[in-house]
mmCIF file as gemmi writes it, N, C-alpha and C atoms, coordinates in Angstrom:
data_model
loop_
_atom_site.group_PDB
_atom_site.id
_atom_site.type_symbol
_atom_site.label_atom_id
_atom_site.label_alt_id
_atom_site.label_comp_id
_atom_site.label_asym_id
_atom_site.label_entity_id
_atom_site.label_seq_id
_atom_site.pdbx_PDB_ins_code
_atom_site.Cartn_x
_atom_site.Cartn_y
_atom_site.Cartn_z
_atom_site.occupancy
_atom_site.B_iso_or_equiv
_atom_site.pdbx_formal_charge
_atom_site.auth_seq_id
_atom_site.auth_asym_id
_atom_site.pdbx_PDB_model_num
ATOM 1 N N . UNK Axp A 1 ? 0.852 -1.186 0 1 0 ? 1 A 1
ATOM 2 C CA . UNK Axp A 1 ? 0 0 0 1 0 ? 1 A 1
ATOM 3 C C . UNK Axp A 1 ? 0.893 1.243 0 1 0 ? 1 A 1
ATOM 4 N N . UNK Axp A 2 ? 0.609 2.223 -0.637 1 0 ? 2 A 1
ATOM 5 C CA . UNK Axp A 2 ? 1.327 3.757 -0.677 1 0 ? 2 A 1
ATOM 6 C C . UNK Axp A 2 ? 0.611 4.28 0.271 1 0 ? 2 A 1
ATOM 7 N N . UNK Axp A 3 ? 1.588 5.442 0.593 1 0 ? 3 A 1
ATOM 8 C CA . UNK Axp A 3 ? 0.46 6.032 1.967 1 0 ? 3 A 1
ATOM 9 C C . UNK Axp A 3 ? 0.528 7.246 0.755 1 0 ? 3 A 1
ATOM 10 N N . UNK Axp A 4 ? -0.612 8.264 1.387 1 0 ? 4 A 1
ATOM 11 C CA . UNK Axp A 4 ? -0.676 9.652 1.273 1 0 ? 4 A 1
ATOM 12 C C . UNK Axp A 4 ? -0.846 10.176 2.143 1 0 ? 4 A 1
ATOM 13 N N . UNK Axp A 5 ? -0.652 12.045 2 1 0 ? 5 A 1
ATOM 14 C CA . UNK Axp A 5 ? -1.281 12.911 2.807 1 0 ? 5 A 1
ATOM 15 C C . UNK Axp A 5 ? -2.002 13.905 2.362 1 0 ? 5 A 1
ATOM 16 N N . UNK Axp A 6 ? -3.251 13.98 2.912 1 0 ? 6 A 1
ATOM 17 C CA . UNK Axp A 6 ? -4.045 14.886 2.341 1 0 ? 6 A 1
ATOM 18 C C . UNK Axp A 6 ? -4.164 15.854 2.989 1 0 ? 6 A 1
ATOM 19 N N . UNK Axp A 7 ? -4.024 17.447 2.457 1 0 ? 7 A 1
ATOM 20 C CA . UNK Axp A 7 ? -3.902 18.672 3.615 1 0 ? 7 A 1
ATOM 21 C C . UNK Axp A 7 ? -5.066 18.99 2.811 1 0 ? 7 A 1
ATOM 22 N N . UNK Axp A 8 ? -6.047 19.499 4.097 1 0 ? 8 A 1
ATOM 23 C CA . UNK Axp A 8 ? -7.222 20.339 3.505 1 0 ? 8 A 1
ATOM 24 C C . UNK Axp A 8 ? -7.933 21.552 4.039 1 0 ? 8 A 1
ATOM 25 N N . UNK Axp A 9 ? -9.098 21.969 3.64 1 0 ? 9 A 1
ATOM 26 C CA . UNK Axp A 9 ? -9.565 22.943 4.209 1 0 ? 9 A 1
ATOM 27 C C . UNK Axp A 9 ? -11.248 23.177 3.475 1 0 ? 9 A 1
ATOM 28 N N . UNK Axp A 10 ? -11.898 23.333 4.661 1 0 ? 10 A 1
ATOM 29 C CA . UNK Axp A 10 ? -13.589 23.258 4.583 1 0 ? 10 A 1
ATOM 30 C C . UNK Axp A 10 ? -13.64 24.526 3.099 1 0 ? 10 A 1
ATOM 31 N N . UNK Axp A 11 ? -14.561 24.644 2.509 1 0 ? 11 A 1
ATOM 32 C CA . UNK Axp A 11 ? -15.029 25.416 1.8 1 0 ? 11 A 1
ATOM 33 C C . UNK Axp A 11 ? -16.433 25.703 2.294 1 0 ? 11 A 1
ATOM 34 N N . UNK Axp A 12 ? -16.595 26.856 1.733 1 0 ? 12 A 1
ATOM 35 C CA . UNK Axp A 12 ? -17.604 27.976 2.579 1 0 ? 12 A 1
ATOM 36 C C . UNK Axp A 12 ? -18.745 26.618 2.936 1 0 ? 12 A 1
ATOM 37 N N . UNK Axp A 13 ? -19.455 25.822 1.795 1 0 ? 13 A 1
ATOM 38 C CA . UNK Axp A 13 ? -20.397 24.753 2.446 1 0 ? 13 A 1
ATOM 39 C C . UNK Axp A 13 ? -19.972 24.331 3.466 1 0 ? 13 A 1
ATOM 40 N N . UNK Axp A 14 ? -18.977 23.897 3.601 1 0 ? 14 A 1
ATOM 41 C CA . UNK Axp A 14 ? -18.139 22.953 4.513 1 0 ? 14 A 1
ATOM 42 C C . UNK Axp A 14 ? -18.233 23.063 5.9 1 0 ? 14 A 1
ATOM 43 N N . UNK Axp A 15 ? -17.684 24.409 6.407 1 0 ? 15 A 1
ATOM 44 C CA . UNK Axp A 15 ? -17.822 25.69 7.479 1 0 ? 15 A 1
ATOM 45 C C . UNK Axp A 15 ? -19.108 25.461 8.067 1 0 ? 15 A 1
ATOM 46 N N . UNK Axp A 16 ? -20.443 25.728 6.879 1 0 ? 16 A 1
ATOM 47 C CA . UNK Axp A 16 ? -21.655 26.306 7.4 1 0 ? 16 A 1
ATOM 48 C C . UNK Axp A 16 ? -22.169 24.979 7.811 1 0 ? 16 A 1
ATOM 49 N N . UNK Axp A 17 ? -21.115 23.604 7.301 1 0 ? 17 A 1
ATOM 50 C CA . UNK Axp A 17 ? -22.287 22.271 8.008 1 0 ? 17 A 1
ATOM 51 C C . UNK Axp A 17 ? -20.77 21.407 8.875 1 0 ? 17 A 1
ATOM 52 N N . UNK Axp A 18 ? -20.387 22.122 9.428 1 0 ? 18 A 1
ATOM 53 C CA . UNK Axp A 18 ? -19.11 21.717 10.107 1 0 ? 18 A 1
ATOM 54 C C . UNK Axp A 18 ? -19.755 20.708 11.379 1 0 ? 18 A 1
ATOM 55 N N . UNK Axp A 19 ? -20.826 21.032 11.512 1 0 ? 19 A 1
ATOM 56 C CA . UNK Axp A 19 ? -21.535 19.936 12.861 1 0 ? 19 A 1
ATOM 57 C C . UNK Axp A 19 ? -21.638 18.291 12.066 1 0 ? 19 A 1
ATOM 58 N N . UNK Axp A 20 ? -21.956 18.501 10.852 1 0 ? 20 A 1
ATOM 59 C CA . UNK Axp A 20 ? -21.943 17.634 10.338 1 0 ? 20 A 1
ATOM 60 C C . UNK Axp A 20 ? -20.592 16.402 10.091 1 0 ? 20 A 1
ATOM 61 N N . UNK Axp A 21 ? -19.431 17.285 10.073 1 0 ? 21 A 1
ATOM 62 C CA . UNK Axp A 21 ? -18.332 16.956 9.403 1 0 ? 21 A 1
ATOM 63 C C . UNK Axp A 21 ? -17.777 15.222 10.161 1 0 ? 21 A 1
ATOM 64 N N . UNK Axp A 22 ? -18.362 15.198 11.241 1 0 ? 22 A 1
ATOM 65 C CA . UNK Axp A 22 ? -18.01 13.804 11.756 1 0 ? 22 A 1
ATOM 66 C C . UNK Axp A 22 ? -18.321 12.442 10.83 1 0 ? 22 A 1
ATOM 67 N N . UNK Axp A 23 ? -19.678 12.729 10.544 1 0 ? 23 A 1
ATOM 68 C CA . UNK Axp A 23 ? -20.401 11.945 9.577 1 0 ? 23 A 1
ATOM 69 C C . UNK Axp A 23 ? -20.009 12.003 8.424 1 0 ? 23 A 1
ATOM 70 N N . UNK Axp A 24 ? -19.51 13.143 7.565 1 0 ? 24 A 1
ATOM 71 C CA . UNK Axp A 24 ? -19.205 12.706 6.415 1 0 ? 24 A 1
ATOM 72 C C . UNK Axp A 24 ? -18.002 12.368 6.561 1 0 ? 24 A 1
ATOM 73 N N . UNK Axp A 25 ? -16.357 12.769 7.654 1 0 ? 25 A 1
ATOM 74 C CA . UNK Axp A 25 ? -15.463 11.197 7.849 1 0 ? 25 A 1
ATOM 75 C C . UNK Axp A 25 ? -15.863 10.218 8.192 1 0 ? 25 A 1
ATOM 76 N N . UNK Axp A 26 ? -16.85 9.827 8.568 1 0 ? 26 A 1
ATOM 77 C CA . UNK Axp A 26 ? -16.982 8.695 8.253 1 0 ? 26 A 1
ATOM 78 C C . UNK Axp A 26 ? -17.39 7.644 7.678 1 0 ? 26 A 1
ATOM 79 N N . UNK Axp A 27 ? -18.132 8.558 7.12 1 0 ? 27 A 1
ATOM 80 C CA . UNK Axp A 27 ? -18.725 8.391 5.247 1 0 ? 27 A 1
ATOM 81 C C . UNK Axp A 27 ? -17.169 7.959 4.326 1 0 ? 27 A 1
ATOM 82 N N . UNK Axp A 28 ? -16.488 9.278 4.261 1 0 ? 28 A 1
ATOM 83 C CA . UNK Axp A 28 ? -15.023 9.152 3.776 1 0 ? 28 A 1
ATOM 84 C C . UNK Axp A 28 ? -14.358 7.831 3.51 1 0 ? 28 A 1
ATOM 85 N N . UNK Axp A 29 ? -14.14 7.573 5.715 1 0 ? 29 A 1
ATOM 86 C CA . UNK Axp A 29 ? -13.943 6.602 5.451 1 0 ? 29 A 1
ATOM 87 C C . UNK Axp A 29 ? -13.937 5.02 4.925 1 0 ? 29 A 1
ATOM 88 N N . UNK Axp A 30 ? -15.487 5.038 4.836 1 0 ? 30 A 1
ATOM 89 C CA . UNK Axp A 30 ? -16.144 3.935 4.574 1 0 ? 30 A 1
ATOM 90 C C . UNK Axp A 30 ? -16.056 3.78 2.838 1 0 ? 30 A 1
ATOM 91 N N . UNK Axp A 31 ? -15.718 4.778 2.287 1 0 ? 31 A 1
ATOM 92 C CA . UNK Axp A 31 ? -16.006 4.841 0.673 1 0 ? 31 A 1
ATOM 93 C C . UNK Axp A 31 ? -14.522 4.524 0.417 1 0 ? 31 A 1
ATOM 94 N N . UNK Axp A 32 ? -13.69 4.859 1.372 1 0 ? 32 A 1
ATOM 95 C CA . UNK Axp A 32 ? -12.104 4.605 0.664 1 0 ? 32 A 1
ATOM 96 C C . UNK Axp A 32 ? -11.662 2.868 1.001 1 0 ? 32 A 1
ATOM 97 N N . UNK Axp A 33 ? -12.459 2.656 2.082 1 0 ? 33 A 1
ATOM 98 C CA . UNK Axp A 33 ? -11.951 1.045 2.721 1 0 ? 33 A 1
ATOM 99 C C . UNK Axp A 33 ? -12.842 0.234 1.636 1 0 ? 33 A 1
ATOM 100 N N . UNK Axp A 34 ? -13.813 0.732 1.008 1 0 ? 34 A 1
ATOM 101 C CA . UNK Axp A 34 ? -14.441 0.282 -0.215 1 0 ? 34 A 1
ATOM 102 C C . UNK Axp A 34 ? -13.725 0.376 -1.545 1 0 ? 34 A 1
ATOM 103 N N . UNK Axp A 35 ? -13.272 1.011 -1.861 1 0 ? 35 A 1
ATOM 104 C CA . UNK Axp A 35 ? -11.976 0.958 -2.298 1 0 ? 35 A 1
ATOM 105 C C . UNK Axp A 35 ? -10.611 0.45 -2.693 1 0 ? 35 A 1
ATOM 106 N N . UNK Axp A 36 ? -10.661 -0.603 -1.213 1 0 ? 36 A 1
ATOM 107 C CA . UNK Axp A 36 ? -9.015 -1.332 -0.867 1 0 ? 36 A 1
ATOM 108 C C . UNK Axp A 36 ? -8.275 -0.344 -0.57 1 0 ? 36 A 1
ATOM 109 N N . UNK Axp A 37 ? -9.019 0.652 0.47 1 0 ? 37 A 1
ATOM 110 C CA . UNK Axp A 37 ? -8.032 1.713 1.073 1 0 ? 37 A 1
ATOM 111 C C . UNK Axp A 37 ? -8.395 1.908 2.594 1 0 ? 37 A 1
ATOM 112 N N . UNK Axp A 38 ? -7.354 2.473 3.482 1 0 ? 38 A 1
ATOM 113 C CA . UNK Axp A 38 ? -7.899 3.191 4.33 1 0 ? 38 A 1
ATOM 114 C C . UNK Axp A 38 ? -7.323 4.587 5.241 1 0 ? 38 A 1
ATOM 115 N N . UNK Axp A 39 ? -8.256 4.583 5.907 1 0 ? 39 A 1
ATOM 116 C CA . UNK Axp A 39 ? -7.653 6.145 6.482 1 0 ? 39 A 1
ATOM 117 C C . UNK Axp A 39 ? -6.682 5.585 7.755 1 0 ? 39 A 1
ATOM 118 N N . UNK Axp A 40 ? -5.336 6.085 7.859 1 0 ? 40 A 1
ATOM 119 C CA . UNK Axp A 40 ? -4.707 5.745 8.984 1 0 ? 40 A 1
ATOM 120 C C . UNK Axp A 40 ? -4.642 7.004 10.266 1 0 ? 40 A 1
ATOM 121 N N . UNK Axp A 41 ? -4.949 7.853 9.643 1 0 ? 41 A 1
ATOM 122 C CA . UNK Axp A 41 ? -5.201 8.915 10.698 1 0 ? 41 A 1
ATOM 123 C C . UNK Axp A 41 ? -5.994 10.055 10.266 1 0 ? 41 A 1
ATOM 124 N N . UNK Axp A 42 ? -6.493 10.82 11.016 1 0 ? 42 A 1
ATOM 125 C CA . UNK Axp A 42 ? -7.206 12.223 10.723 1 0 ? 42 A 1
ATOM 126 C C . UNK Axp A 42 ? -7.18 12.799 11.899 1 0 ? 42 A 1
ATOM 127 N N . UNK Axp A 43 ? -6.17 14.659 11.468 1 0 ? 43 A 1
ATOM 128 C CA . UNK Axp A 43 ? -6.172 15.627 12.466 1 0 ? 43 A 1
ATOM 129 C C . UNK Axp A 43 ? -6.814 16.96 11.846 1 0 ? 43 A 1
ATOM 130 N N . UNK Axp A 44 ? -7.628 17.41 13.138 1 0 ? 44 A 1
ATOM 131 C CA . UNK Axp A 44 ? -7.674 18.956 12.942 1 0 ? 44 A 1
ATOM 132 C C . UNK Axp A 44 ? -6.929 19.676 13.362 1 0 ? 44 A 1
ATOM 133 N N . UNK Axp A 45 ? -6.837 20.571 12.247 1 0 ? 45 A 1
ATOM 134 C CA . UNK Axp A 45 ? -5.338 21.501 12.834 1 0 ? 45 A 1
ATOM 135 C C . UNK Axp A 45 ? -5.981 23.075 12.5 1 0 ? 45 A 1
ATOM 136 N N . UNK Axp A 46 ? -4.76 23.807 13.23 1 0 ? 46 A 1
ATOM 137 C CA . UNK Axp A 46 ? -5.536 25.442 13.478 1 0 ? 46 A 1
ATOM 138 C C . UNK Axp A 46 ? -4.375 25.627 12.625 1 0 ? 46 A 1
ATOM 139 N N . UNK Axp A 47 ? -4.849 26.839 11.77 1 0 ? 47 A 1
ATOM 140 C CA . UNK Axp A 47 ? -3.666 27.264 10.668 1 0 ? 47 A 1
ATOM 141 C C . UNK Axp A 47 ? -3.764 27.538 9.549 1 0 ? 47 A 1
ATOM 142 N N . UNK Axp A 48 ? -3.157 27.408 8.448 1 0 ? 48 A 1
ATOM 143 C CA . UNK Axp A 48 ? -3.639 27.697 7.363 1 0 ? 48 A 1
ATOM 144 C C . UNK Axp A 48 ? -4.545 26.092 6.521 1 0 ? 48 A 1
ATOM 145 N N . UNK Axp A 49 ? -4.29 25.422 7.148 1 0 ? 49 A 1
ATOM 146 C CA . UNK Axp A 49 ? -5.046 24.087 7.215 1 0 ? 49 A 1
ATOM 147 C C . UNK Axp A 49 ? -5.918 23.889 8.326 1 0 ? 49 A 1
ATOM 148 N N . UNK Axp A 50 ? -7.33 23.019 7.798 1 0 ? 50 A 1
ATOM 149 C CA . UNK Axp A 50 ? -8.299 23.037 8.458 1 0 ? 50 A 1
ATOM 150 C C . UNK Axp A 50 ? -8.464 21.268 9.313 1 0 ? 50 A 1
ATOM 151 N N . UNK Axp A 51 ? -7.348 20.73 8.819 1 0 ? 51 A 1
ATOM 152 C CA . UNK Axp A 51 ? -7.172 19.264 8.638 1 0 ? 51 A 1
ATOM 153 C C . UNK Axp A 51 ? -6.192 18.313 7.577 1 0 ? 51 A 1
ATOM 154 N N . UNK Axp A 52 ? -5.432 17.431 8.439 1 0 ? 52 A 1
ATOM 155 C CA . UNK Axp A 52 ? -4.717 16.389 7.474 1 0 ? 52 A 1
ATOM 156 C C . UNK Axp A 52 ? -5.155 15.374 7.839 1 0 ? 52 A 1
ATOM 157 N N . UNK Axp A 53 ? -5.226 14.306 6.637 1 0 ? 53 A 1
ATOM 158 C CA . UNK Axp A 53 ? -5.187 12.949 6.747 1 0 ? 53 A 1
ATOM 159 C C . UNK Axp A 53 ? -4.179 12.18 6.231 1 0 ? 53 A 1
ATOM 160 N N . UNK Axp A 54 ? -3.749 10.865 7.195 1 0 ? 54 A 1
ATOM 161 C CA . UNK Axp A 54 ? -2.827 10.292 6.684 1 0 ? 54 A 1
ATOM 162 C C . UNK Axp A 54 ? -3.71 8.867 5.98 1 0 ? 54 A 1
ATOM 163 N N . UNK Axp A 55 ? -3.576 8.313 4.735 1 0 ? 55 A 1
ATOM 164 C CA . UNK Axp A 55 ? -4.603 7.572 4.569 1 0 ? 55 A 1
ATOM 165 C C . UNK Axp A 55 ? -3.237 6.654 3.515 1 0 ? 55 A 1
ATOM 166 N N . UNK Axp A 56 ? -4.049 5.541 3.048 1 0 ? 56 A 1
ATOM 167 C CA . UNK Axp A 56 ? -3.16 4.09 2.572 1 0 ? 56 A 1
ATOM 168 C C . UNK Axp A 56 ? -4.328 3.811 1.466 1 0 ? 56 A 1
ATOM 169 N N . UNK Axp A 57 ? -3.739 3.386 0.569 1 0 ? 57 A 1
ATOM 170 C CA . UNK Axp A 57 ? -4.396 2.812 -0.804 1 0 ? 57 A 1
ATOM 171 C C . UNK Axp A 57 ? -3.231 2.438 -1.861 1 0 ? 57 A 1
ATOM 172 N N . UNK Axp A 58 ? -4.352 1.099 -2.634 1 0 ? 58 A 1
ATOM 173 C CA . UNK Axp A 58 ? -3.374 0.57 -3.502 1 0 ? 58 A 1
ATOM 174 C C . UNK Axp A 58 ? -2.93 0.627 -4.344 1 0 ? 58 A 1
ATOM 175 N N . UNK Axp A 59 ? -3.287 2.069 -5.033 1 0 ? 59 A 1
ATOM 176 C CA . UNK Axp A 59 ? -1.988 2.864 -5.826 1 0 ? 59 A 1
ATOM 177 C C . UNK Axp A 59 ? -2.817 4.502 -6.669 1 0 ? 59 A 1
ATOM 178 N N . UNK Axp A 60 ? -1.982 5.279 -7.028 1 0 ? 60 A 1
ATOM 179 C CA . UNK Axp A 60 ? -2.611 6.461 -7.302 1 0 ? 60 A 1
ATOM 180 C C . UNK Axp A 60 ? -4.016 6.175 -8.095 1 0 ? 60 A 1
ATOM 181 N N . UNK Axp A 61 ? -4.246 5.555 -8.832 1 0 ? 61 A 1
ATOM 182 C CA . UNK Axp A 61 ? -5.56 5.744 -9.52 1 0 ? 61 A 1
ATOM 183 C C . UNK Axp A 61 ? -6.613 5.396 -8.272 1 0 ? 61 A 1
ATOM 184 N N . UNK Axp A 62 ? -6.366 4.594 -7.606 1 0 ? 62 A 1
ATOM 185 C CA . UNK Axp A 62 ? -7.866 4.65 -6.282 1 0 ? 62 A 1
ATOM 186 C C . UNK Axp A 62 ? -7.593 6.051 -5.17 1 0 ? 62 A 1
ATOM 187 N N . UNK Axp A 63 ? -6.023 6.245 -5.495 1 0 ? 63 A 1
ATOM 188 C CA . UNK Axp A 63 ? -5.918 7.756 -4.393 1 0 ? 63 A 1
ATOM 189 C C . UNK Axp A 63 ? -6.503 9.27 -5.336 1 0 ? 63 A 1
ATOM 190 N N . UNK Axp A 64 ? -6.476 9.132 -6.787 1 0 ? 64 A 1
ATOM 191 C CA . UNK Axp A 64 ? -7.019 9.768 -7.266 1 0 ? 64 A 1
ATOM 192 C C . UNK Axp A 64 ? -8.796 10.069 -7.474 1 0 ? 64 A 1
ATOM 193 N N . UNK Axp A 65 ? -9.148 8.921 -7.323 1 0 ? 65 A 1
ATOM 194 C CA . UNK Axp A 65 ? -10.553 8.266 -7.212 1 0 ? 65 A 1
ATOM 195 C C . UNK Axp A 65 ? -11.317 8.96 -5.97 1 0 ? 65 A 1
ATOM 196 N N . UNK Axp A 66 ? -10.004 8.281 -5.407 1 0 ? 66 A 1
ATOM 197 C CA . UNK Axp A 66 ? -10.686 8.925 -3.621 1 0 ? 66 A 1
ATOM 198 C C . UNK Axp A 66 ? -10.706 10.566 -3.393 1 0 ? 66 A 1
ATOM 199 N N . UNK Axp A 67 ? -9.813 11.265 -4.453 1 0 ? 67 A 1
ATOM 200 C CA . UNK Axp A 67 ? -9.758 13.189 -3.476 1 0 ? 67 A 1
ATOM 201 C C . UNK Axp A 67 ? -10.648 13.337 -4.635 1 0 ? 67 A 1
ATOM 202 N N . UNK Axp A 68 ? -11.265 12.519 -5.911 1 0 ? 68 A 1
ATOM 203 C CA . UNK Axp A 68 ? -12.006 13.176 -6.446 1 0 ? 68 A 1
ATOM 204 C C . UNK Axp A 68 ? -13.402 13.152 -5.93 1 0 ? 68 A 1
ATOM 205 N N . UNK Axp A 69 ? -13.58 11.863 -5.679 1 0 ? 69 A 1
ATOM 206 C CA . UNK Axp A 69 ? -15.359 11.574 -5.134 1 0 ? 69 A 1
ATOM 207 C C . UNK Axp A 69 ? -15.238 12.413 -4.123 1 0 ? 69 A 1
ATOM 208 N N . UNK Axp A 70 ? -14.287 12.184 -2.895 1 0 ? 70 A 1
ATOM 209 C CA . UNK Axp A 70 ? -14.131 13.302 -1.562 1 0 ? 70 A 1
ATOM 210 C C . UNK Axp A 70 ? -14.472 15.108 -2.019 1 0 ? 70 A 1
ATOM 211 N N . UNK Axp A 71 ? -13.756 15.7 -3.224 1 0 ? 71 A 1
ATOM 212 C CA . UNK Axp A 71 ? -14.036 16.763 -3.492 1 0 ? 71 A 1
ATOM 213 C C . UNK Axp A 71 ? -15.208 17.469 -4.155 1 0 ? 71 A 1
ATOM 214 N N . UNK Axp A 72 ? -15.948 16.157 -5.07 1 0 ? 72 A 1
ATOM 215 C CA . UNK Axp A 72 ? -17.668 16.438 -5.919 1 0 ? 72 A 1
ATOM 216 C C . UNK Axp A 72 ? -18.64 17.015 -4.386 1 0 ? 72 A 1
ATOM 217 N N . UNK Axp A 73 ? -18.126 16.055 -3.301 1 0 ? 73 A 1
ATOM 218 C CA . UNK Axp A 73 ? -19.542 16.444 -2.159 1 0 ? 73 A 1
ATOM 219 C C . UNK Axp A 73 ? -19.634 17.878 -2.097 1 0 ? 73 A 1
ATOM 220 N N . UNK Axp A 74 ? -18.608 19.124 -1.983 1 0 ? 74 A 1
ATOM 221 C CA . UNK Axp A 74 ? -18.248 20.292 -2.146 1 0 ? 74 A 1
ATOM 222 C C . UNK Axp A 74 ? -17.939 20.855 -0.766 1 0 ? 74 A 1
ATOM 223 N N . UNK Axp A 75 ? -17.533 19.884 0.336 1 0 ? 75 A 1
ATOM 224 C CA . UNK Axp A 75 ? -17.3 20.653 1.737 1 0 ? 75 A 1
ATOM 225 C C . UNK Axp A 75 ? -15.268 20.623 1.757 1 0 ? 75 A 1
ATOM 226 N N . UNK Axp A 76 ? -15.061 20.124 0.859 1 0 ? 76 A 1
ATOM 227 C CA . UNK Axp A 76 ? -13.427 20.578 1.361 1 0 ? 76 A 1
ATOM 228 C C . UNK Axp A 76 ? -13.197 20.127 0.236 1 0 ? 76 A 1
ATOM 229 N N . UNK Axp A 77 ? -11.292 21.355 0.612 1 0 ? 77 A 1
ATOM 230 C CA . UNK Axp A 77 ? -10.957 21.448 -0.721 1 0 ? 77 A 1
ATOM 231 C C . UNK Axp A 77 ? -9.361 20.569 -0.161 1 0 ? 77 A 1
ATOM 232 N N . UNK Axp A 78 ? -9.167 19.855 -1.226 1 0 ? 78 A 1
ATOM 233 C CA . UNK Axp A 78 ? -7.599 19.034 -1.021 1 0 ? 78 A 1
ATOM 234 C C . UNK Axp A 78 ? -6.537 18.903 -2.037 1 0 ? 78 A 1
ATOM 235 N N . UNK Axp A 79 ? -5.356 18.616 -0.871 1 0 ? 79 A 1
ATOM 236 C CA . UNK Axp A 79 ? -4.193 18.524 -1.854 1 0 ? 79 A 1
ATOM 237 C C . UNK Axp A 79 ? -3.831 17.506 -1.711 1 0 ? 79 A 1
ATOM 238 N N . UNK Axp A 80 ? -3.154 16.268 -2.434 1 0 ? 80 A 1
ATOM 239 C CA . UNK Axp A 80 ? -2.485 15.234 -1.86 1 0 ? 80 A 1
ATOM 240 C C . UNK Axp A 80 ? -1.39 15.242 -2.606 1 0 ? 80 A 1
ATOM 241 N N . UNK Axp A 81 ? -0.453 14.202 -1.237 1 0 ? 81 A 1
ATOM 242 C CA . UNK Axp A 81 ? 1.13 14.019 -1.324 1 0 ? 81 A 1
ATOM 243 C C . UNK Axp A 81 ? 0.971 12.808 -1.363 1 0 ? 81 A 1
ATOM 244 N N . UNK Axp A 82 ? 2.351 12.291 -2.077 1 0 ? 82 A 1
ATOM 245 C CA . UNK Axp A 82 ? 2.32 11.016 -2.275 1 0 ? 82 A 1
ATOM 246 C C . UNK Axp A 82 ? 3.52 10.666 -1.17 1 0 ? 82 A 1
ATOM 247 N N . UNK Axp A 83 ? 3.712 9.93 0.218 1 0 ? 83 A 1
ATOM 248 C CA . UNK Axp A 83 ? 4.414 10.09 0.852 1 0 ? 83 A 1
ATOM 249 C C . UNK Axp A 83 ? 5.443 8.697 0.374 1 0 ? 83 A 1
ATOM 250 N N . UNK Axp A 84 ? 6.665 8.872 0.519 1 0 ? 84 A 1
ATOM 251 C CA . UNK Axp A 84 ? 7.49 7.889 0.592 1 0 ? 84 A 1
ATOM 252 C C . UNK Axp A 84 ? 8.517 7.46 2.212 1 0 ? 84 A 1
ATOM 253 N N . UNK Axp A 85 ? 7.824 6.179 2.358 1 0 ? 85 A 1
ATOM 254 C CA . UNK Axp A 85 ? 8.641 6.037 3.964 1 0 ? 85 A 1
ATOM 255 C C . UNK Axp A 85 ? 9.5 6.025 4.32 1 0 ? 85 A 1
ATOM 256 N N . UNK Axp A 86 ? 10.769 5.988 5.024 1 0 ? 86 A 1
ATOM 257 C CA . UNK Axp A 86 ? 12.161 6.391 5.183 1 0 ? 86 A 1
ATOM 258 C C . UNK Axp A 86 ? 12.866 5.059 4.436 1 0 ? 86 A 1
ATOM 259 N N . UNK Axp A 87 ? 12.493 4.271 4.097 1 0 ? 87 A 1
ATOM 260 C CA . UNK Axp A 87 ? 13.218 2.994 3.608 1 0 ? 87 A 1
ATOM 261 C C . UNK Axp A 87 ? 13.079 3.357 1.821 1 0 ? 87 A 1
ATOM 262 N N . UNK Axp A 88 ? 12.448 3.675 1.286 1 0 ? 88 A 1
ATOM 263 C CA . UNK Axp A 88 ? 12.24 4.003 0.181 1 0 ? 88 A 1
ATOM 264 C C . UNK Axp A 88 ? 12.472 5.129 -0.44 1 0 ? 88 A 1
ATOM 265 N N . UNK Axp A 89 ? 12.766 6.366 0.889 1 0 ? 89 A 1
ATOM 266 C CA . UNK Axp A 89 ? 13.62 7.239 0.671 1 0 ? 89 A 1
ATOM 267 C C . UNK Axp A 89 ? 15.255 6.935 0.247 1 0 ? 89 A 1
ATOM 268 N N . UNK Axp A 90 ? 15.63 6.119 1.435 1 0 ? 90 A 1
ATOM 269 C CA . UNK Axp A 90 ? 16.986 5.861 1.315 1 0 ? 90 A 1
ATOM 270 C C . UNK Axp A 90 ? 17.015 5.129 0.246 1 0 ? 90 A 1
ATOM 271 N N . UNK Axp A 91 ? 16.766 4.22 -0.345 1 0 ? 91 A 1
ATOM 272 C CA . UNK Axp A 91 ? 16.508 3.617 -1.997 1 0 ? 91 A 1
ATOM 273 C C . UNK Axp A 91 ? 16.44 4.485 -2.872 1 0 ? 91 A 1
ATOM 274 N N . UNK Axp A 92 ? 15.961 5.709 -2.985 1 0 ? 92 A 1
ATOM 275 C CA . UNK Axp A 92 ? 15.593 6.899 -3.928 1 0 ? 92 A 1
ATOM 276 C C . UNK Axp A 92 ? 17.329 7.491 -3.99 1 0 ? 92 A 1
ATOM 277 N N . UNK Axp A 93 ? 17.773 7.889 -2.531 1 0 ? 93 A 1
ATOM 278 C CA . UNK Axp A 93 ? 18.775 8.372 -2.694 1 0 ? 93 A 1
ATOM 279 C C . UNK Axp A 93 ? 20.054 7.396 -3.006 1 0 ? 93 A 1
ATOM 280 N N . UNK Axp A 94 ? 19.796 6.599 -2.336 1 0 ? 94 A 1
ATOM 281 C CA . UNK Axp A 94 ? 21.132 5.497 -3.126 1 0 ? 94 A 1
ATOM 282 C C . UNK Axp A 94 ? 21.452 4.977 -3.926 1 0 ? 94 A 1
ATOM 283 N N . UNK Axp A 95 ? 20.103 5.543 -5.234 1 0 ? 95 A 1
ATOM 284 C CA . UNK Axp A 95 ? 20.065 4.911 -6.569 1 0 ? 95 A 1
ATOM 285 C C . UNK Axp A 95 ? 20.813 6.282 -7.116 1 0 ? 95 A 1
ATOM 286 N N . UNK Axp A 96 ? 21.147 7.091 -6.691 1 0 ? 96 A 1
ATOM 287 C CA . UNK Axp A 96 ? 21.649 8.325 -7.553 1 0 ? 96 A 1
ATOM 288 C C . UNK Axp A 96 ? 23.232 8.223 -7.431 1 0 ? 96 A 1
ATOM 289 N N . UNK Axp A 97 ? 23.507 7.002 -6.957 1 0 ? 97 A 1
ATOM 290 C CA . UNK Axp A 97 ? 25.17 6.96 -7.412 1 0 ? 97 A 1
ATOM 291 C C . UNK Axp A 97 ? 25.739 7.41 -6.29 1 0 ? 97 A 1
């Protein structure tokens, strides 16, 4: 599984049904483990981000799948990273000679 990270932030809908927002993570989550994915963490953060998730799936086209269906509902807006773990880092760099 690849992990990602998704940094996000409510959009104006988002905000105005923020009571809601429990339910649709866990809506989220339920649509990505449908998928062959899942969420390994979710924080709210104060800042210029409204929230990250650290989430796992089995390769960009279902992580693409996932910030797109996640972004049609229209309550947040996202970016995702494709994270690489420290072992696959050091592989990245030790292939450069």
């Amino acid at each position: 599984m690849t992990t990602y990270i998704i940094l996000g932030n409510w959009t104006d809908q988002g905000i105005r049904q923020v009571k809601e927002s429990p339910k649709r993570l866990d809506a989220v989550k339920a649509a990505l483990k449908a998928m062959g994915g899942e969420v390994k963490a979710f924080y709210m953060t104060m800042g210029e981000l409204d929230f990250v998730v650290i989430v796992e799936a089995p390769d960009d086209a279902v992580a693409a799948r996932f910030a797109l269906a996640t972004g049609t509902q229209g309550s947040v807006r996202t970016k995702t990273l494709k994270a690489f773990p420290e072992a696959a880092y050091r592989e990245i760099i030790k292939s450069l000679g």
